[in-house]
C-alpha positions as CSV (number, residue, x, y, z in Angstrom):
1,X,222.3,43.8,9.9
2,X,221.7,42.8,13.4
3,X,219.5,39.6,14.0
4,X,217.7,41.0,16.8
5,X,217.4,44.2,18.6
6,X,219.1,43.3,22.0
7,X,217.4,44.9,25.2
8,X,218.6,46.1,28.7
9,X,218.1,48.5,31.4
10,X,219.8,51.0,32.9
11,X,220.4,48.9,36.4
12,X,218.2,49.1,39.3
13,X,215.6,46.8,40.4
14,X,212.5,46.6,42.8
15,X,214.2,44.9,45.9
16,X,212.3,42.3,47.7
17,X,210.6,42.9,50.5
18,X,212.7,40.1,52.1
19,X,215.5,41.1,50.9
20,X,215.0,45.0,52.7
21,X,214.4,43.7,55.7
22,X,217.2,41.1,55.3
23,X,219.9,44.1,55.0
24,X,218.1,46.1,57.7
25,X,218.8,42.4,59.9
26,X,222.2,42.6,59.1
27,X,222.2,46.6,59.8
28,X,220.9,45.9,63.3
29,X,223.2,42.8,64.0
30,X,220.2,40.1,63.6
31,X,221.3,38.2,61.0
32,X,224.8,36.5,60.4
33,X,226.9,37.9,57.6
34,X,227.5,34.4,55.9
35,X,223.4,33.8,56.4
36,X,223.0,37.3,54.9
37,X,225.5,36.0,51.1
38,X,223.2,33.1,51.0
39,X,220.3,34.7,50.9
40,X,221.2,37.4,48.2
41,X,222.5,34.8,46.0
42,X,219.2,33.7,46.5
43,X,217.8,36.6,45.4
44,X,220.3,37.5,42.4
45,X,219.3,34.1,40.9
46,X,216.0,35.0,40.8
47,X,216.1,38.4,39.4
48,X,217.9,37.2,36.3
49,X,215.7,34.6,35.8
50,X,213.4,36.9,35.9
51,X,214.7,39.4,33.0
52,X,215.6,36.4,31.2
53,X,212.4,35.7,31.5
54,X,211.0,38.9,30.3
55,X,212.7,39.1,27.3
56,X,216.2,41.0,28.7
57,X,219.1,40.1,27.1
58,X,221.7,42.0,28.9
59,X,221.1,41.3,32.7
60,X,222.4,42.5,35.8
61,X,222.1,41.6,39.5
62,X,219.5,44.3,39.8
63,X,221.7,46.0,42.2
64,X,220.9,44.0,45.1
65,X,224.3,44.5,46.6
66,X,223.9,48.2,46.6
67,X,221.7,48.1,50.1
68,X,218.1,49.5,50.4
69,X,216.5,49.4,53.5
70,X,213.2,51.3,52.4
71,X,211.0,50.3,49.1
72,X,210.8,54.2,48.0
73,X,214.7,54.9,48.1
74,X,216.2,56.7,44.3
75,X,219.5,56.9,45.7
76,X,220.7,53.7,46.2
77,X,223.3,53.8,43.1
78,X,224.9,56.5,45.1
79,X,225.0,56.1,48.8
80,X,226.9,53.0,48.2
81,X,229.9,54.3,47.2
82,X,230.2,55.4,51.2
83,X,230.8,51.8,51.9
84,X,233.6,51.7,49.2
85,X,235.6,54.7,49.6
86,X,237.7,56.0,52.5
87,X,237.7,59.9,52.3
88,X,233.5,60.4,52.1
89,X,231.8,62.5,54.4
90,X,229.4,65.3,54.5
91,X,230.6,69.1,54.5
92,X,228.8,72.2,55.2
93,X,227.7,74.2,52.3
94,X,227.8,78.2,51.7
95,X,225.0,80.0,50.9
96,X,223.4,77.7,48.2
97,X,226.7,76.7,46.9
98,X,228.0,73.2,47.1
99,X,230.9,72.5,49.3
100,X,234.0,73.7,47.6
101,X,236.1,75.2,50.1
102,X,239.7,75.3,48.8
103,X,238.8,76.3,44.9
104,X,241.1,78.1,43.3
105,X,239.8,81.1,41.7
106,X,240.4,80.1,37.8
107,X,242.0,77.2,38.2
108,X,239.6,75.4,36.3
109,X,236.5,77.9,35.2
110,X,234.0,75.9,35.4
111,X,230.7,77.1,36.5
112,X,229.8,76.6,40.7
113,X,227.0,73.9,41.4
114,X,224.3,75.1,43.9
115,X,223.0,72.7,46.2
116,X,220.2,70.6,45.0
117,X,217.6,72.5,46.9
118,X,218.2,75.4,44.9
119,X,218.2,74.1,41.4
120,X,216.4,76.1,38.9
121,X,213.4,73.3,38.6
122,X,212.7,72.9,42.3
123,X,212.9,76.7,42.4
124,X,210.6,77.3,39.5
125,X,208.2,74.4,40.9
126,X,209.2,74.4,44.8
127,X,205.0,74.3,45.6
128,X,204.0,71.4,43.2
129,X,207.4,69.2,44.2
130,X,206.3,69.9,48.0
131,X,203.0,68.9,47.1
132,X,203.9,65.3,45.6
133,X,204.3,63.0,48.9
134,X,207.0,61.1,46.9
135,X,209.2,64.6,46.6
136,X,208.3,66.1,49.9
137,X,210.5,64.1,52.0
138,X,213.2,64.6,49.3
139,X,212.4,68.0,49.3
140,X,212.9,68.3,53.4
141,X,216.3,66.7,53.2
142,X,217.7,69.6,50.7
143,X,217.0,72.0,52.9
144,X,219.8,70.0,55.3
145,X,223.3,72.1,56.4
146,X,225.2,69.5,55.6
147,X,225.9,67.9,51.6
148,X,227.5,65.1,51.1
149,X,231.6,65.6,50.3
150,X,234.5,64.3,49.9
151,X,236.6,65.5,52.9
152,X,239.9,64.0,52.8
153,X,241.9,62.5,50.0
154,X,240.0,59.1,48.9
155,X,241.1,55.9,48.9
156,X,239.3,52.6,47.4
157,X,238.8,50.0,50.1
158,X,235.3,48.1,48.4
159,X,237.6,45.2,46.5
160,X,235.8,42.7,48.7
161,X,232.7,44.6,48.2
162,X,232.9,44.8,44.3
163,X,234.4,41.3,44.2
164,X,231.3,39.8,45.7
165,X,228.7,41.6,43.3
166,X,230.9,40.2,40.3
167,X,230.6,36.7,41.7
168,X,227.3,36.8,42.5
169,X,226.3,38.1,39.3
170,X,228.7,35.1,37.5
171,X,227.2,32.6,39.7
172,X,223.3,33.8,38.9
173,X,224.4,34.0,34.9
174,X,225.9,30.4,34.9
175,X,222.7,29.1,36.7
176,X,220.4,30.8,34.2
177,X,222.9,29.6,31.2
178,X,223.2,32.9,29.9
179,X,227.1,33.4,30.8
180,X,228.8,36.9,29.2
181,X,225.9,38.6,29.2
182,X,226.1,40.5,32.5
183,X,227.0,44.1,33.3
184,X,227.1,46.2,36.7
185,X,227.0,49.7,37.1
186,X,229.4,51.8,38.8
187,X,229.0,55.8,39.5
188,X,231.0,57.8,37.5
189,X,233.8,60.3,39.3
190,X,232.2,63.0,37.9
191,X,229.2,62.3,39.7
192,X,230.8,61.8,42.8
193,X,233.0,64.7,43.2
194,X,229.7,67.3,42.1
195,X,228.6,65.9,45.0
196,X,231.0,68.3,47.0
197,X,234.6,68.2,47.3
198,X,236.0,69.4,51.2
199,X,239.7,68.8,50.7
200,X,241.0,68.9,47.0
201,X,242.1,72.4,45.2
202,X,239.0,72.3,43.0
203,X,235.9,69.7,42.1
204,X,237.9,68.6,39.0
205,X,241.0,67.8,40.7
206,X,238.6,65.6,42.9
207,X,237.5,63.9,40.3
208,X,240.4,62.9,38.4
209,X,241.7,61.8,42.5
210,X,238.5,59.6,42.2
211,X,238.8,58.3,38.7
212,X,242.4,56.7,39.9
213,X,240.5,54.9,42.9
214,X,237.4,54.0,40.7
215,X,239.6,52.4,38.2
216,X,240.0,49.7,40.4
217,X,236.4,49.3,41.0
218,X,236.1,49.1,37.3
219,X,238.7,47.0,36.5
220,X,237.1,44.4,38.9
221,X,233.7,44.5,36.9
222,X,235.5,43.4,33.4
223,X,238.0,41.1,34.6
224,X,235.4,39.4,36.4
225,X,233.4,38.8,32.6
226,X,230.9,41.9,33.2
227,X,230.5,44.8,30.9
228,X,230.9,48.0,33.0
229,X,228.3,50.9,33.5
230,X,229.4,53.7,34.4
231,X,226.4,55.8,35.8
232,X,227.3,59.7,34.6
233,X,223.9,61.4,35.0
234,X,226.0,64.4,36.3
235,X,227.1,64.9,32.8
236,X,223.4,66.1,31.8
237,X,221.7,67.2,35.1
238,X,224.3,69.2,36.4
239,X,223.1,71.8,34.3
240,X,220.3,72.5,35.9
241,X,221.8,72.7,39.5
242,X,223.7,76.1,38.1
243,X,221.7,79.0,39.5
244,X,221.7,81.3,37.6
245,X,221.6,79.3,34.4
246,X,225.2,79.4,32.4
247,X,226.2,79.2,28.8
248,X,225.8,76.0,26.9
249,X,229.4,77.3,26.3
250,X,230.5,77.4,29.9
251,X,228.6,74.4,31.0
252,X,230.6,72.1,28.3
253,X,233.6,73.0,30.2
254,X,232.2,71.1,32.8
255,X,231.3,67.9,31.1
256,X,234.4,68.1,28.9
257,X,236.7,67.7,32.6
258,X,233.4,65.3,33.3
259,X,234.7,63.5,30.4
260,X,238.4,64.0,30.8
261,X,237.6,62.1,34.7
262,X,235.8,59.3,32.8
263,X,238.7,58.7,30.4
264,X,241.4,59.0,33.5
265,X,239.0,55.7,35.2
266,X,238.9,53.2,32.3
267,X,242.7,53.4,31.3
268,X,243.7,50.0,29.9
269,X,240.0,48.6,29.7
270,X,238.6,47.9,26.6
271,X,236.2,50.7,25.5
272,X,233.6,47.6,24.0
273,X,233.1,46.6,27.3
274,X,232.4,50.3,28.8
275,X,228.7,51.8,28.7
276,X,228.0,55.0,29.8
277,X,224.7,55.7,31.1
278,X,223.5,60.1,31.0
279,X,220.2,60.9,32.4
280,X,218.8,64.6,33.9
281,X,218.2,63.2,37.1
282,X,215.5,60.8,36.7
283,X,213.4,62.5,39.8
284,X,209.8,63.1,39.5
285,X,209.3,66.3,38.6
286,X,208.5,69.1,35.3
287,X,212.3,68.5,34.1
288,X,211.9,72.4,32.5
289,X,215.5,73.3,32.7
290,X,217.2,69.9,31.2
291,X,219.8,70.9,28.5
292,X,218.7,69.4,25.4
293,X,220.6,66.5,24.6
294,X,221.8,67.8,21.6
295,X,223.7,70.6,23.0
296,X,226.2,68.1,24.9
297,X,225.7,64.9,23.1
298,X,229.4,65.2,20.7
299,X,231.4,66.3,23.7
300,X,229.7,63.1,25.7
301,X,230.6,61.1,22.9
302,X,234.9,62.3,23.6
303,X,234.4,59.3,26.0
304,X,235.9,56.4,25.3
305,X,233.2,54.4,25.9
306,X,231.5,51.5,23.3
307,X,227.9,52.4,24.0
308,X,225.7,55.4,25.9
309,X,222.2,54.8,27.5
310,X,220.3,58.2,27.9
311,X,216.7,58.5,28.3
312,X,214.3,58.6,25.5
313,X,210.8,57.6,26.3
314,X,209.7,60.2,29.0
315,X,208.0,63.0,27.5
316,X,210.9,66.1,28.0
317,X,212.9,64.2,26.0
318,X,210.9,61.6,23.5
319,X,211.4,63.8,20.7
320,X,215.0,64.0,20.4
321,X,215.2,61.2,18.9
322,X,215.1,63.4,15.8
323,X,219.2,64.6,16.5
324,X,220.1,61.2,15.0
325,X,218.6,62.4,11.5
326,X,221.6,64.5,10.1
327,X,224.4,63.4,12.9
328,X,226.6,60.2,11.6
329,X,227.4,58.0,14.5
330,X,231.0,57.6,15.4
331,X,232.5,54.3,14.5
332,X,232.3,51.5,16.8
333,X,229.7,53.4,19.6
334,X,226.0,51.9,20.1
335,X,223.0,54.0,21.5
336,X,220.9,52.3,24.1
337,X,218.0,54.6,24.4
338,X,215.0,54.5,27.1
339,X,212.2,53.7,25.3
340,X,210.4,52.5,28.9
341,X,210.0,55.6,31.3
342,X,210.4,55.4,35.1
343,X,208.7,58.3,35.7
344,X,205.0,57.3,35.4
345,X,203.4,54.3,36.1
346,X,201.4,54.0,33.0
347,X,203.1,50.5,31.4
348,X,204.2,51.4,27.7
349,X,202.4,49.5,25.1
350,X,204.9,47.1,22.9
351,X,203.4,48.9,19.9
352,X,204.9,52.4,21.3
353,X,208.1,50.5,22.2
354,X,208.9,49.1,18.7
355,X,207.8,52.5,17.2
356,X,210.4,54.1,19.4
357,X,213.1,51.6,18.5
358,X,212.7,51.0,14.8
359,X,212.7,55.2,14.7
360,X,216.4,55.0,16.7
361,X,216.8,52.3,13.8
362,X,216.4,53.6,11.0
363,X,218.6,56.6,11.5
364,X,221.7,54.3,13.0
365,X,221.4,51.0,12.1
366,X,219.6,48.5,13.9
367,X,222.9,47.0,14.5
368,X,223.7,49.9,16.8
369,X,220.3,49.9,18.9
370,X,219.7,48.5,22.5
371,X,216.6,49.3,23.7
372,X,216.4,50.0,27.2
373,X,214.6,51.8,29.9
374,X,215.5,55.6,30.8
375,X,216.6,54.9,33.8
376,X,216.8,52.7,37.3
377,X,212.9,51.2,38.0
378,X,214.0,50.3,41.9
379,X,213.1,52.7,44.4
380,X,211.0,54.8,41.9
381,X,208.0,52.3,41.0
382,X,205.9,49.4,42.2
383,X,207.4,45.9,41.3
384,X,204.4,44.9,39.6
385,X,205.0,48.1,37.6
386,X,208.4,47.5,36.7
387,X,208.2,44.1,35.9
388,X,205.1,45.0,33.4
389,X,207.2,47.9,31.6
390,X,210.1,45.1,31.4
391,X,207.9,42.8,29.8
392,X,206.7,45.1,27.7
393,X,210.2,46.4,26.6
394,X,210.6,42.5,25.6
395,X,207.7,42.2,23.2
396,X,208.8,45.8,21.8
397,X,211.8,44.5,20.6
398,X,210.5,41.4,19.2
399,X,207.9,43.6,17.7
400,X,210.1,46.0,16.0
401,X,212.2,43.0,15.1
402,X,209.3,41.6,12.9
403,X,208.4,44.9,11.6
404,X,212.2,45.6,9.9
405,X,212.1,42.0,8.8
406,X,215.5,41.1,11.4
C-alpha cells in the first residue's frame, strides 16, 4: 500500500507577467543575457515553492525556459524545440495534406495526416471554433500555406539550452529542500515529425532520425537527477487530423512506429525514470472525433516507459476511467490520470478530485496512482485559475487519502 497518493501535473505553468516581458527584452536586445538567467532563477524558485506549497509533490520548473512572450500562447511545449534542433523549418503543404514530399508509396502504410485546419473536429464545428475569440486566431493561422517541417536532416544543438533548465530546476529543488523530486518535459519524436517531414523518405523515418537527436536531450534530463516527460499527445490526437477518418486498425500502425520512435529515444535510460504524457490535443473545443482511449491504450503501453499521464477529468473522457475495471496493469507502469481539467475554468471541488482518484484506486492499486491535471494550465487559463485547480488537486489527494485509510 502506498502512504500517500503522490500528485503532479502534466508541465506548463502560467508565466509571469514579468517574466513575458523579460523574454520579449531579451528578444528585442534590451536586456543582458546573464541579467535575463538571474531573473528566471528567480522565477523557477518561486514556482516550486509555489507547488510545494499547494500540495504538489512532483514539481517542475513550470516550463519557464520554454519562452512565451504572450499570456494566451498553448504551444509553447512545441515551438521550443526550433531553438534546439538544426534542420526545422516550415514547408508548404499539398492540398490539405501535411508536408510529406519524398514519401514512399508503401513504405510504411500508415495513414496521411491533413493539416490541422482540416481535422475532422474543426471541420464538423469550423463556425462555433471561429466563434470562440480564444480559437479564432488559432483558427486564422491554420488556414496559413506554410506548416511547420522538418526540412533537412536534424541535428541537436540545445545541450546548453537543456543543460540550463536541468540546473535551474536542481538549484530551485535544493532551495525548496525537496531534491529528486523534479521532472521536465521533453516533446516526443513522434510529435515532432507529424508536424511535417520536407526531407526524409517518409514521416517515420523522420522520426526515428529525431528520436537519435532527442536522446541526447533526454539523456541530459535524467543524468541531471530529473525524471523525463516525454510529451506524446500525437499518439492520441493524431487520429483525428486523418480526413477521412481511418480504421482503429490502420491508425495503430501509426502509433505502433509512434511507439517504436519513443523506444529508439530512451535507449539506455532507465524506464522508472521515463513518463509519458498522451492527450487529444488539449484545445478548446467539442473533442467529437477523439479515439477512445481504450482503442490504443495496450499498444501505448509497448513503450518502455514507468508511468503514462492522459487526461481524465474533462468531460469527453471522464468516464473511461471504467477501462481499468477488467484490464490488469502491466508490471512496474503507474497511471497518472487528469483529474484537474484545463479546459474550463470552473475550479474542481477536492470532493470530485478524491472521488476521481480513489475510483483510479481501487481498480490499480493506490500504489500505482498519481493524480495529476489533464494537461498544461500555462497559456490556456488565468493564473488565479490554475493555481486554484492546483490547490484543489492537493486537498483531493489528501482527501482521498483519508477516505482509503492511507
Amino acid at each position: 500500500m502506498a502512504e500517500t497518493i503522490r500528485t503532479t501535473h502534466v508541465g506548463s505553468l502560467p508565466r509571469p507577467t514579468a517574466l513575458i516581458e523579460e523574454n520579449i527584452a531579451l528578444q528585442k536586445g534590451e536586456l543582458d543575457r546573464g541579467e535575463f538567467d538571474q531573473r528566471l532563477q528567480s522565477h523557477i524558485n518561486d514556482v516550486v515553492a509555489q507547488q510545494l506549497e499547494a500540495g504538489i509533490d512532483l514539481v517542475n520548473d513550470g516550463e519557464y525556459g520554454k519562452p512565451m512572450v504572450e499570456e494566451i500562447e498553448p504551444t509553447a511545449w512545441v515551438y521550443y524545440a526550433w531553438h534546439r534542433f538544426d534542420g526545422l523549418g516550415f514547408a508548404e503543404h499539398r492540398d490539405g495534406v501535411m508536408p510529406n514530399p519524398n514519401e514512399v508509396p508503401g513504405k510504411y502504410d500508415e495513414p496521411e495526416l491533413t493539416t490541422y485546419a482540416n481535422r475532422r473536429d474543426y471541420s464538423a464545428f469550423k463556425d462555433a471554433y471561429l466563434s470562440d475569440p480564444y480559437n479564432a486566431g488559432i483558427m486564422a493561422a491554420l488556414d496559413n500555406p506554410t506548416a511547420p517541417a522538418i526540412v533537412k536532416e536534424v541535428t541537436y544543438v540545445g545541450q546548453d539550452a537543456v543543460r540550463a533548465d536541468a540546473e535551474g530546476l536542481r538549484s530551485a529543488l535544493a532551495a525548496a529542500g525537496a531534491e529528486g523530486r523534479g521532472f521536465i518535459s521533453s516533446i516526443s519524436p513522434g510529435m515532432l515529425s507529424s508536424m511535417g517531414n520536407a526531407h526524409y523518405e517518409s514521416r517515420h523515418d523522420a522520426g526515428m532520425a529525431l528520436a537519435g537527436e532527442l536522446n541526447k536531450e533526454y539523456r541530459a534530463i535524467v543524468d541531471a537527477g530529473h525524471t523525463l516527460q516525454i510529451d506524446a499527445p500525437d499518439l492520441a490526437d493524431s487520429w483525428d487530423q486523418m480526413n477521412p477518418e481511418p480504421t482503429v486498425e490502420e491508425y495503430l500502425k501509426y502509433v505502433r512506429h509512434s511507439v517504436e520512435e519513443i523506444n529508439e529515444s530512451i535507449k539506455g535510460i532507465d524506464r522508472d525514470k521515463v513518463r509519458i504524457h498522451i492527450c487529444w490535443g488539449s484545445w478548446h473545443g467539442p473533442h467529437t472525433t477523439d479515439i477512445p482511449f481504450d482503442d490504443i491504450v495496450d499498444t501505448v503501453f509497448e513503450a518502455n516507459a514507468g508511468a503514462f499521464s492522459f487526461e481524465a477529468a474533462n468531460p469527453r473522457h471522464a468516464w473511461e476511467w471504467k477501462i481499468w475495471k477488467n484490464r490488469t496493469l502491466p508490471k512496474g507502469i503507474k497511471l497518472i490520470p487528469g483529474v484537474i481539467s484545463h479546459n474550463t475554468n470552473i475550479v474542481e471541488h477536492p470532493e470530485t478530485v478524491a472521488q476521481s482518484i480513489i475510483r483510479f484506486a481501487e481498480f490499480v492499486g493506490p500504489e500505482n496512482v498519481i493524480a495529476s491535471t489533464d494537461c498544461g494550465l500555462g497559456g490556456r487559463l488565468h493564473s488565479q485559475l490554475a493555481w486554484a485547480k492546483l490547490r484543489a488537486l492537493g486537498e483531493g489527494a489528501q482527501l482521498a487519502e483519508k477516505y482509503m485509510g492511507l
